[in-house]
N, C-alpha and C positions, 0 to 999 in steps of 0.2 A: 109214935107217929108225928105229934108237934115235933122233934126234935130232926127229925129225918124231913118233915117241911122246913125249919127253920136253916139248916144247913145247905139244902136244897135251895130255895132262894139265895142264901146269903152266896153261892158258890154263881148263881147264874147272874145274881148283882155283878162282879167280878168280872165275868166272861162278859160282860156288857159293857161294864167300863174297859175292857181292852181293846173296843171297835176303836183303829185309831181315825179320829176324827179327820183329820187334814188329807189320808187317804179317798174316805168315803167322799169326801167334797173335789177331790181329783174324778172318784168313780162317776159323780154327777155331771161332771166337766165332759167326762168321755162320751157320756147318754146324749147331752147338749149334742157333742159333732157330730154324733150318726144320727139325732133325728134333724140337725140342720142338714146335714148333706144326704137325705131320705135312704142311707144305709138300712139293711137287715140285719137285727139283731135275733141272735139264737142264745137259747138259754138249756139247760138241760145236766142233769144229775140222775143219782140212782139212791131208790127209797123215798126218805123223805126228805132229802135235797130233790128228787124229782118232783117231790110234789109241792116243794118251796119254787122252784123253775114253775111251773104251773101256775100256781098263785101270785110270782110275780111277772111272769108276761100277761095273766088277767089284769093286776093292776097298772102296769106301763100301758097296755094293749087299751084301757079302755078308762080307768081312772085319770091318771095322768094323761092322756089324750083327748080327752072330754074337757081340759082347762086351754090344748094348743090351739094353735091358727091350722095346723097339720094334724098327720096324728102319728103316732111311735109306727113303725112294721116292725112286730113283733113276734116268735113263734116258739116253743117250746116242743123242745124235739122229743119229751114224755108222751106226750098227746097224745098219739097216732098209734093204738094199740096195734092194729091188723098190722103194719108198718115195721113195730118194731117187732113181733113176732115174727114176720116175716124174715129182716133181717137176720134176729138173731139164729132161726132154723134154718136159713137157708142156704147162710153163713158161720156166721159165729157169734155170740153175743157183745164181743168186742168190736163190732159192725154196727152195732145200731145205732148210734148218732153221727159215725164218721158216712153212714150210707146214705143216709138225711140228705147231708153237706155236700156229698157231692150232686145230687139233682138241684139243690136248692141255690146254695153259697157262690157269689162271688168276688172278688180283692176289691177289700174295701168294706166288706161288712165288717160285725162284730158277732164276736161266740161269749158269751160268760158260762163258765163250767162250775157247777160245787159239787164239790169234796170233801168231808169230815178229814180223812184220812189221803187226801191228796195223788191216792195209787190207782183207783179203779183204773183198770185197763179203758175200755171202751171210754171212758174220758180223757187220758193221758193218750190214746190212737186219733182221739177227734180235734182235740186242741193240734197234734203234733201235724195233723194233714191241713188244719186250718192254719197255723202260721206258715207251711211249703205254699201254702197255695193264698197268702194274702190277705188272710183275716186280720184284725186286731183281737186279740185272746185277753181274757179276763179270768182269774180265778179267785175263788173263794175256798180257802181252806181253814181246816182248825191250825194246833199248834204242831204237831206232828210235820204239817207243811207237806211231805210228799214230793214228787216229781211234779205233781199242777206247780207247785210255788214257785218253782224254778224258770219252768216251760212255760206258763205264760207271760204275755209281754207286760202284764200289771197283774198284781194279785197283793188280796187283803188276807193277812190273819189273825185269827180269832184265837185269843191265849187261853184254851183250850181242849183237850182230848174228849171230850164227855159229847158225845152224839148228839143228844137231845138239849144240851146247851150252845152248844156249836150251830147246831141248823137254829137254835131259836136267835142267836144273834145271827147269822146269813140272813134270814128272815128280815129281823132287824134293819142292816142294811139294806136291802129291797126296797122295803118299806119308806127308808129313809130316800131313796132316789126317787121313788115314786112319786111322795109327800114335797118334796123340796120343787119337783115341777107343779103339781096341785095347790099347794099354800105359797107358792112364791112366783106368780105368774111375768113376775119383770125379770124372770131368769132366761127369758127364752128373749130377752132384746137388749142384754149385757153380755 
């Protein structure tokens, strides 16, 4: 078991040094324009990229908002169980965040999507109707890359394949945009 921890670390060490730095400090840049120009940010995955969406529109949503003059609009299209059962039975389950977007979304917000695997439909259908219709698209993928990496207009990835190192570095980054408005409060007047 030490052994199978010890490589375990040493492999997520790794996938963390691959977060490329100068990216993630663009990712921050992007958060800055939408919450200077009080854009709608949507966030939203499947698993536990949904629940990394989740955890980090709580901490934009209310973390990093708690240090602005303003505060983030932020919403995680996970959330809303009734909503996306809805969708998905009523529909299809490649419907439930592109069905969100359209009650919600207007040109000019932002969507960020994760992806271990870069392919889910229902994120590759939501991203692809959010740049027809005017979003600024974000993805987060592992190394695999997928059609997200392509398809949105900025995407970061994570050198990669391993699920649970992959959402642990997305996380990561989250974390990092979240923290960079919280511990760095003269970013929001540069």
């Amino acid at each position: 078991m030490q052994n199978f921890i010890s490589e375990y670390l040493a492999a997520q060490k790794k996938t963390l040094d691959s977060i490329p730095a100068e990216a993630v400090a663009q990712l921050i840049q992007v958060f800055k324009e939408a919450w200077q120009a009080d854009r709608q940010i949507f966030v939203f995955g499947n698993g536990g990229s949904a629940a990394n969406a989740s955890h980090f529109v709580t901490d934009l949503g209310k973390g990093a908002s708690d240090k602005l003059p303003k505060r983030f609009r932020c919403m995680s299209l996970n959330d809303n169980v009734s909503w996306l059962t809805a969708l998905g039975n009523d529909y299809a389950y490649d419907e439930v965040f592109v069905g969100q977007l359209r009650n919600y979304a207007r040109p000019g917000d932002l969507v960020m999507a994760m992806s271990v695997s870069g392919n889910s439909p229902n994120i590759i259908k939501a991203v692809t109707w959010a740049r027809e219709n005017g979003l600024y698209t974000i993805g987060l993928v592992g190394s695999q890359k997928g059609k997200l990496a392509d398809l949105a207009e900025f995407s970061i990835t994570v050198g990669s394949d391993h699920f649970g190192r992959v959402e642990d570095a997305h996380m990561g980054i989250c974390h990092l945009v979240c923290y960079a408005f919280m511990e760095n409060p003269d970013l929001v007047n540069n």
